[in-house]
C-alpha positions as CSV (number, residue, x, y, z in Angstrom):
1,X,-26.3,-4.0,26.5
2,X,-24.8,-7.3,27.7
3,X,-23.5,-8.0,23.9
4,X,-22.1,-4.9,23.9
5,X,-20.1,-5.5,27.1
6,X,-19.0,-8.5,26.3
7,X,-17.5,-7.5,22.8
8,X,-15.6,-4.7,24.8
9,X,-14.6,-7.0,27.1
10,X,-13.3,-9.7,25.1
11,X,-12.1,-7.6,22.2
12,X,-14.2,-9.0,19.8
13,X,-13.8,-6.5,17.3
14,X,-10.2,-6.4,17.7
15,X,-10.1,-10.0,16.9
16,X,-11.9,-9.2,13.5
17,X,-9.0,-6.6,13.0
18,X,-6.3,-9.1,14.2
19,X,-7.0,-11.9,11.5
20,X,-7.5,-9.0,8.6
21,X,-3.9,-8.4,9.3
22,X,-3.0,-11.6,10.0
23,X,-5.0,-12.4,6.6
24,X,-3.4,-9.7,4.0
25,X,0.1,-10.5,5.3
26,X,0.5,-14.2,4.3
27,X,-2.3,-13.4,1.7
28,X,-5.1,-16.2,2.6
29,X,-8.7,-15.6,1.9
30,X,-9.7,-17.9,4.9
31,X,-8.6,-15.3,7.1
32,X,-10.6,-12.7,5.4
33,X,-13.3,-14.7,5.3
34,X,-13.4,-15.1,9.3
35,X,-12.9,-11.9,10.0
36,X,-16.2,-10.8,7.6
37,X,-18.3,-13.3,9.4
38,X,-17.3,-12.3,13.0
39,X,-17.8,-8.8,11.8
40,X,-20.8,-9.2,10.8
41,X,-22.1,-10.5,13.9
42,X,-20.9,-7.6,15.1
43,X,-22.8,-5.1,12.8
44,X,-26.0,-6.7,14.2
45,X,-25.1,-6.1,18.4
46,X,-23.4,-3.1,17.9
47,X,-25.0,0.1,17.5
48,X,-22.0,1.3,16.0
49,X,-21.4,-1.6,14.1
50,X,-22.3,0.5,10.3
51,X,-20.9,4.0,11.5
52,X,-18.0,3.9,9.0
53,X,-20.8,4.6,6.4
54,X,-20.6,8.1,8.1
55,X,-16.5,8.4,8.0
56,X,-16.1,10.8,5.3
57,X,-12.4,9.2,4.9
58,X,-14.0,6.3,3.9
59,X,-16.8,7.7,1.3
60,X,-14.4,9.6,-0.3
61,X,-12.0,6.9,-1.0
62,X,-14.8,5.0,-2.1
63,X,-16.2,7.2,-4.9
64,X,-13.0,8.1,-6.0
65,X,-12.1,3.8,-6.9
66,X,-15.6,3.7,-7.8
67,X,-15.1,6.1,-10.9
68,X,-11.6,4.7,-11.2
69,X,-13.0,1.0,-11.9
70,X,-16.1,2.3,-13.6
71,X,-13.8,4.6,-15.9
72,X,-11.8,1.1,-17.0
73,X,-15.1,-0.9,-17.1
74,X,-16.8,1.4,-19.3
75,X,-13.7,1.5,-21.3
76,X,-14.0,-2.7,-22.1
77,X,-17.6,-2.4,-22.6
78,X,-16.7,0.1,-25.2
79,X,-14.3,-2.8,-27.1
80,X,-17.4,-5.2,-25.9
81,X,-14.2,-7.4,-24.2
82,X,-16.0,-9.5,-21.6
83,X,-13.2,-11.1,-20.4
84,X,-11.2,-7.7,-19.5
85,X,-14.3,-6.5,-17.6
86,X,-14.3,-9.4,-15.3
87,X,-10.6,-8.9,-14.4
88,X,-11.4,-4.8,-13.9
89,X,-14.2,-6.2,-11.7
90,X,-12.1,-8.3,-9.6
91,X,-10.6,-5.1,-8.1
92,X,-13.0,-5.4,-5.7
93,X,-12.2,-8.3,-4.2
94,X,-8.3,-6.9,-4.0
95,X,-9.4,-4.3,-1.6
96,X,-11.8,-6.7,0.4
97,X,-9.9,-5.6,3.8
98,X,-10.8,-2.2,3.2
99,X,-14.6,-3.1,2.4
100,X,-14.6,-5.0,5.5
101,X,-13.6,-2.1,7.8
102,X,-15.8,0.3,6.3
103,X,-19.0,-1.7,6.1
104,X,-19.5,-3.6,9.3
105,X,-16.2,-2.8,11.9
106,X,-17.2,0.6,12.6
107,X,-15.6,2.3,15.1
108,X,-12.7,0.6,17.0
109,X,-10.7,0.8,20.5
110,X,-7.1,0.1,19.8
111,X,-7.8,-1.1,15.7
112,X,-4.5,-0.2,14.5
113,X,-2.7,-2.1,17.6
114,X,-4.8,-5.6,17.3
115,X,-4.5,-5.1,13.0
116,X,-0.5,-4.4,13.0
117,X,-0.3,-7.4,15.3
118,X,-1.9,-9.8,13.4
119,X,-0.1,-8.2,10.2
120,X,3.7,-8.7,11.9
121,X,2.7,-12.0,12.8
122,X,1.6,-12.8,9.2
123,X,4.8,-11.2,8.2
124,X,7.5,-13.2,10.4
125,X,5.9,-16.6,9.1
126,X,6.1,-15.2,5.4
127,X,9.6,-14.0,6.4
128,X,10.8,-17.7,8.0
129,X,9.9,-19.5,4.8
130,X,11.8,-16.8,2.7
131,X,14.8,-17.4,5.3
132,X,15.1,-20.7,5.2
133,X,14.9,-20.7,1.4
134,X,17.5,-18.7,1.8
135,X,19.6,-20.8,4.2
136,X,18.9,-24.1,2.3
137,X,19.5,-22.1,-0.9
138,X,17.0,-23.0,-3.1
139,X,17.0,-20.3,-5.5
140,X,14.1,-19.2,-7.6
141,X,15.8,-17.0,-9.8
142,X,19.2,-15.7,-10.0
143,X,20.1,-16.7,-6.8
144,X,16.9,-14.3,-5.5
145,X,14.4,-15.6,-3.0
146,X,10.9,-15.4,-2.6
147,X,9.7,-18.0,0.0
148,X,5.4,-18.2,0.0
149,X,6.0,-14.9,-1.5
150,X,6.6,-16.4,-4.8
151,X,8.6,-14.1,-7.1
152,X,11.2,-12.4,-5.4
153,X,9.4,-9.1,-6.8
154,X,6.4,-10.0,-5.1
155,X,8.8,-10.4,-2.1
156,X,9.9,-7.0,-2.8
157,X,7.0,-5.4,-2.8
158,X,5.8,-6.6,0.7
159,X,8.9,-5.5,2.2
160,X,8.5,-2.4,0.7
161,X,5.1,-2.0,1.9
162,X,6.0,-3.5,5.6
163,X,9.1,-1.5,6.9
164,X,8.0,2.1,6.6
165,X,4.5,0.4,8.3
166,X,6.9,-0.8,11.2
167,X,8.8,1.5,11.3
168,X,5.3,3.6,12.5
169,X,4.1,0.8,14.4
170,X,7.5,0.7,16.5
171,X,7.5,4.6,16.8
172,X,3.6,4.5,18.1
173,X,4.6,1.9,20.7
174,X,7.3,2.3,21.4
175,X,6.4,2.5,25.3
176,X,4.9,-1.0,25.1
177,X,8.2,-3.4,25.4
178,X,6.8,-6.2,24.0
179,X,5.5,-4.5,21.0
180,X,8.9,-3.0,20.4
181,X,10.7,-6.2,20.4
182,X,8.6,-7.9,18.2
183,X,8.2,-4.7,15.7
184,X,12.4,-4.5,16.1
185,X,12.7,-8.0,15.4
186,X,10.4,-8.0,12.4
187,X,12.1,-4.9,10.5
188,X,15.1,-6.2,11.0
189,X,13.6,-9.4,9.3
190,X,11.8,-7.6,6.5
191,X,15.5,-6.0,5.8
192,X,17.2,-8.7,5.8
193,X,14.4,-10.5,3.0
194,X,14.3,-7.1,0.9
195,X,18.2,-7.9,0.5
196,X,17.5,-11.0,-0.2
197,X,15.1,-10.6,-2.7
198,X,17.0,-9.1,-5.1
199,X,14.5,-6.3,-6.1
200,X,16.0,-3.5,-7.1
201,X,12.9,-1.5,-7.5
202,X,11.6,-2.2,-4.1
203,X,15.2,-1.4,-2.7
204,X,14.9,1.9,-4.3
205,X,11.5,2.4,-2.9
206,X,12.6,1.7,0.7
207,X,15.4,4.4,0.1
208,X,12.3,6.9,-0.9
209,X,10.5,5.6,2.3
210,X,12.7,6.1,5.2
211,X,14.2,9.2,3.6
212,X,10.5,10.3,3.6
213,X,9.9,9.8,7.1
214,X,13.8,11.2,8.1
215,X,12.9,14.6,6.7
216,X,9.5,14.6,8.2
217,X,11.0,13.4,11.7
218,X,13.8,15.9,11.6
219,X,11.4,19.0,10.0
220,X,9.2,18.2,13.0
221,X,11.5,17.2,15.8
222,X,14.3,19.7,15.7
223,X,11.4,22.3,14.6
224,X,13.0,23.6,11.0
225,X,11.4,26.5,10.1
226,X,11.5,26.6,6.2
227,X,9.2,23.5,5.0
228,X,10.6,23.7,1.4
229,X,14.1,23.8,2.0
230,X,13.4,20.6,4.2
231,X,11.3,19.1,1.0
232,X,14.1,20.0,-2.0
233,X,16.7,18.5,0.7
234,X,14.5,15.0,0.8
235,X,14.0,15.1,-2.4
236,X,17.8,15.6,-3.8
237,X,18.5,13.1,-1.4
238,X,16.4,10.3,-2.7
239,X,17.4,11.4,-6.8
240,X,21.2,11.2,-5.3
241,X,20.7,7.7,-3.9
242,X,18.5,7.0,-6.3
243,X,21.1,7.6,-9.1
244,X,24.0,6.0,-7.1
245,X,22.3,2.8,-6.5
246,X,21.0,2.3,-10.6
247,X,24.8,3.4,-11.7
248,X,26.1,0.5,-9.3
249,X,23.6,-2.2,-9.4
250,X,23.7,-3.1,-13.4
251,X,21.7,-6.7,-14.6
252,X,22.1,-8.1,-18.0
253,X,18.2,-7.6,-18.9
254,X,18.3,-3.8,-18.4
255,X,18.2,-3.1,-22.0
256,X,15.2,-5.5,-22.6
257,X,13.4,-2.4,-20.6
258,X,14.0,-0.5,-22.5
259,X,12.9,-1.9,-25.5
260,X,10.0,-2.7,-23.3
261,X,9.1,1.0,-22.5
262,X,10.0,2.2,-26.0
263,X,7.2,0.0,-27.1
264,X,4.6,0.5,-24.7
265,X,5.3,4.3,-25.4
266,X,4.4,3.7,-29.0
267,X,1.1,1.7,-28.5
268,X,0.4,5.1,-26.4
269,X,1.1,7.3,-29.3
270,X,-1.1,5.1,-31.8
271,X,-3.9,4.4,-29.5
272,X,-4.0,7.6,-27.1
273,X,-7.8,7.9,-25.8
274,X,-8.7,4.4,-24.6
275,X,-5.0,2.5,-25.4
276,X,-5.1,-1.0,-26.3
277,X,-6.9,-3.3,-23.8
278,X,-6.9,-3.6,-20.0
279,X,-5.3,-7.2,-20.6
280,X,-4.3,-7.0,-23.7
281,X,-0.8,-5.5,-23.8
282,X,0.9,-8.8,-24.3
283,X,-1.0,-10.1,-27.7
284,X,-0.3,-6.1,-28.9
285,X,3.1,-5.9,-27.9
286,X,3.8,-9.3,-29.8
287,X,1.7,-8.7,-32.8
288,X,3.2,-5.1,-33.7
289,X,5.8,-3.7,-31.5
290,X,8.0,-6.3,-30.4
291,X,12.0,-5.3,-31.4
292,X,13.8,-7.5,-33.6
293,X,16.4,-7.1,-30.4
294,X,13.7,-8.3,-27.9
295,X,14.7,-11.5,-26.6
296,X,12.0,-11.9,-24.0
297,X,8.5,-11.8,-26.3
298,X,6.5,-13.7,-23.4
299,X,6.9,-10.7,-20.7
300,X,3.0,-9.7,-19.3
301,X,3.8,-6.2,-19.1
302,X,6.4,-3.2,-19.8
303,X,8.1,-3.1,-16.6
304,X,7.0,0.7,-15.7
305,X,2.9,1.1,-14.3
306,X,2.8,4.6,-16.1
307,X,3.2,3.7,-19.2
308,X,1.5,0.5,-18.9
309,X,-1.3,2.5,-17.7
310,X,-1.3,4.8,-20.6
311,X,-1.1,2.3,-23.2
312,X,-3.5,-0.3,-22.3
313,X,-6.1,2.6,-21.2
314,X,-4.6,5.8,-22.7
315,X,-5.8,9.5,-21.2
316,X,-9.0,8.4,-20.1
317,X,-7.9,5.7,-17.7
318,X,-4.6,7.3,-16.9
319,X,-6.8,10.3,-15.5
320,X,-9.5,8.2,-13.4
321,X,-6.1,6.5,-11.9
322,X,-4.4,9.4,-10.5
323,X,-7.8,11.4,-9.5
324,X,-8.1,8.2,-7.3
325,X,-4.6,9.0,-5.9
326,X,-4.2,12.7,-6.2
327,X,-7.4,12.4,-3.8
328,X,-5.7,10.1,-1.5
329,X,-2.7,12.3,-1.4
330,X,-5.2,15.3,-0.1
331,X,-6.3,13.9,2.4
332,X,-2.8,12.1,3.6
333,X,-1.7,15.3,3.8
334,X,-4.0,17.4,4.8
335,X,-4.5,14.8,8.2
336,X,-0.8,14.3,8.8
337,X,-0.8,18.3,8.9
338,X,-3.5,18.1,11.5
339,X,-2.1,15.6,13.7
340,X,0.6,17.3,14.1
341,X,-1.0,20.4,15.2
342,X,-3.6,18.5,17.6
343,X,-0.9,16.3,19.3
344,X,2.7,17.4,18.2
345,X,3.9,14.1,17.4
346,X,6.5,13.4,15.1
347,X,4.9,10.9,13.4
348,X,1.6,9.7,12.7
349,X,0.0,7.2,10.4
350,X,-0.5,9.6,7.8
351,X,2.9,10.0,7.2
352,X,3.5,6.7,7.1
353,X,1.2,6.1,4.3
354,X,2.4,9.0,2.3
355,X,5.9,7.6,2.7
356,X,4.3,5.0,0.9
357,X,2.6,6.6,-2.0
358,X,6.3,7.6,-2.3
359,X,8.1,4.5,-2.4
360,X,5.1,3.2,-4.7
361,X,5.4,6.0,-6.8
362,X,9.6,5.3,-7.3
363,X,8.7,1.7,-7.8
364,X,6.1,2.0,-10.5
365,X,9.2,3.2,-12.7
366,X,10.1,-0.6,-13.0
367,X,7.4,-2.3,-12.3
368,X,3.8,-3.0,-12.2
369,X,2.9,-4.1,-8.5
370,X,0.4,-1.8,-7.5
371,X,-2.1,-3.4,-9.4
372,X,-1.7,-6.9,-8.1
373,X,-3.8,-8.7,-5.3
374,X,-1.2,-8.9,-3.1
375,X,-0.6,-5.3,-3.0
376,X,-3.9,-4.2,-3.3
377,X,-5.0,-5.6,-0.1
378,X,-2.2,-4.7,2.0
379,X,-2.4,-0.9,1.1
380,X,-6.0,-0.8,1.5
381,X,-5.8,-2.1,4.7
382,X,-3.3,0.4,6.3
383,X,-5.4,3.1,3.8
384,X,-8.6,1.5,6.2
385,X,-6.6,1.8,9.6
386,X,-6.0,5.4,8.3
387,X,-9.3,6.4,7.3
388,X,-10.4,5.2,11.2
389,X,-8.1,7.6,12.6
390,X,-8.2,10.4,10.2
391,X,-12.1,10.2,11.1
392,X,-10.7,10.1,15.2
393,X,-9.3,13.6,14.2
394,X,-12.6,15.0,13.1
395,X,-14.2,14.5,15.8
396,X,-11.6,15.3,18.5
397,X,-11.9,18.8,16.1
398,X,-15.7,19.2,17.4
399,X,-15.0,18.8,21.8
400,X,-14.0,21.7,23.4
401,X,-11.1,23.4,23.9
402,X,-11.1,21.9,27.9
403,X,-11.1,18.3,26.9
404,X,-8.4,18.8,23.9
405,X,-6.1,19.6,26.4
406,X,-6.9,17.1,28.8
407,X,-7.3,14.4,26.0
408,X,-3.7,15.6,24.7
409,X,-2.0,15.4,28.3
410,X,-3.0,11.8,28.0
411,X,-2.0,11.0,25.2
């Protein structure tokens, strides 16, 4: 009992959740590391230190990447390629923040406000050193920035990934001043560095985002009865911006590619069950495919995850992909329905992480970030912080009708 009341007292736990955010924002492993260990101290004290093993949320998400990575390691066992299975194996440790939740946090007071914390710190010191890059103009590419990012795609992505998650984290608390100012000043940040990063992709995946979260604000807020009309609305919306910003925003490598698809699209054709190699797109691509026009032969990948997907693992891996995310998507929705029923709010975390999947989805058309460790961990960590509250509305399903409404006038 006395370790119990001292980790509630002290926050222990959200400690543990404060340096995985802190951790998968400026992307060190020592973070994570710390955060295991003090976790699993905790596991031992606290009697409901393994319950996630009991959150549905989180069993399902883990079958479902489970045959995903066994579908792709069973594919390089099949072509006896060693070195391609250790790569597909090293999925794991790109959703370690996940694994960490669900296998020794259990349940947590206040996880999402102690993880977003340490995640916007992470993000401001990312964002300075991308700033003053900026400022002292030290250009990486193009006169694009990417500060500890890296690649000014990489920077991208983040920022992709980080504004539609403040943009919730700001809504959430947006009774808590503090919070507010340091969420405000932190999306304003994270604009200012997807500008500066130059990524068009991301930038289109940001327009996705918030025109995600408009529609469902507005459908919700100013109670519109027809859901599809509000859905085709969203959805020209983001093909006419969409459109607008390609037709304006021209670079001199766009026709690479295309080349780049057109080849990636044949290896598909000629290699349509198990494609040509988890890894092995680049050796392919400059062996057999490669245009005559091609003036880039070195590039890692095609520039656009779906067909990358389909021609380094054809049908088979294609389909164990998207059953993983057609699955997420179910539940995303199916729990951002129920919020919204249980406490009327305009938005939750659900729809922030489909907002997500959406920009994701728009950026996979030009690029291949989803599968990188960067990403990886970021997503699975607000996937984790979703899966903790998706399982909150479970059980807030089973207590009567009497303490629903007095748990709702609370909130």
């Amino acid at each position: 009992m006395f370790n119990l009341v001292f980790m509630e007292r002290y926050n222990i736990k959200g400690l543990a959740f404060f340096l995985i955010g802190l951790g998968v924002a400026i992307e060190k492993g020592v973070f994570l590391a710390i955060a295991a260990l003090i976790a699993l101290v905790i596991a031992f004290f606290d009697r409901q230190g393994f319950s996630n093993i009991h959150n549905k949320y989180f069993n399902k998400t883990l079958i479902l990447f489970l045959i995903y990575v066994g579908t792709l390691a069973l594919l390089c066992l099949m072509n006896w390629d060693i070195h391609d299975l250790k790569l597909v194996l090293r999925n794991f440790e790109k959703i370690a923040s996940f694994l960490i939740v669900y296998l020794l946090l259990g349940k947590t007071k206040n996880a999402f406000l102690f993880g977003s914390l340490g995640f916007i710190i992470g993000v401001l010191m990312g964002e300075a050193s991308v700033l003053q890059g900026y400022f002292a103009q030290t250009s990486l590419l193009d006169n694009r920035f990417g500060g500890t990012y890296g690649h000014p795609n990489s920077l991208g992505s983040v920022m992709e990934l980080t504004i539609p998650f403040l943009i919730y984290a700001i809504y959430k608390f947006r009774d808590r001043l503090y919070y507010a100012c340091i969420g405000g000043v932190t999306l304003l940040s994270s604009c200012a560095c997807l500008l500066i990063s130059g990524s068009r992709g991301a930038q289109l995946a940001v327009i996705g985002e918030i025109c995600v979260l408009l529609a469902i604000y507005c459908y919700r807020r100013y109670k519109i009865k027809s859901c599809s009309k509000c859905i085709l609305l969203a959805s020209f919306a983001i093909a006419a911006l969409i459109l607008l910003f390609i037709h304006y925003s021209p670079r001199k490598y766009d026709f690479e590619r295309v080349l780049l698809w057109r080849a990636a699209w044949e290896m598909f054709l000629d290699h349509p069950v198990v494609g040509v190699g988890y890894d092995d797109w680049n050796s392919v691509y400059k062996t057999a495919y490669i245009s005559p026009l091609a003036k880039e032969p070195d590039l890692p990948h095609c520039h656009n995850f779906y067909l990358h997907l389909l021609s380094t693992t054809g049908i088979i891996g294609t389909i164990a992909y998207f059953s993983f995310l057609f699955g997420q998507i179910k539940m995303t929705i199916k729990n951002s329905i129920n919020e919204y029923k249980l406490f009327d709010s305009n938005l939750n975390i659900a729809d922030m992480f489909g907002a997500i999947i959406c920009g994701m989805l728009i950026h996979n058309a030009v690029d291949i970030n989803v599968i990188w460790r960067y990403y990886m961990l970021k997503m699975f960590f607000f996937w984790a912080l979703c899966c903790l509250r998706f399982q909150e509305l479970e059980d807030y399903d089973f207590v009567t009708p009497e303490v629903n409404l007095a748990n709702r006038r609370e909130r």
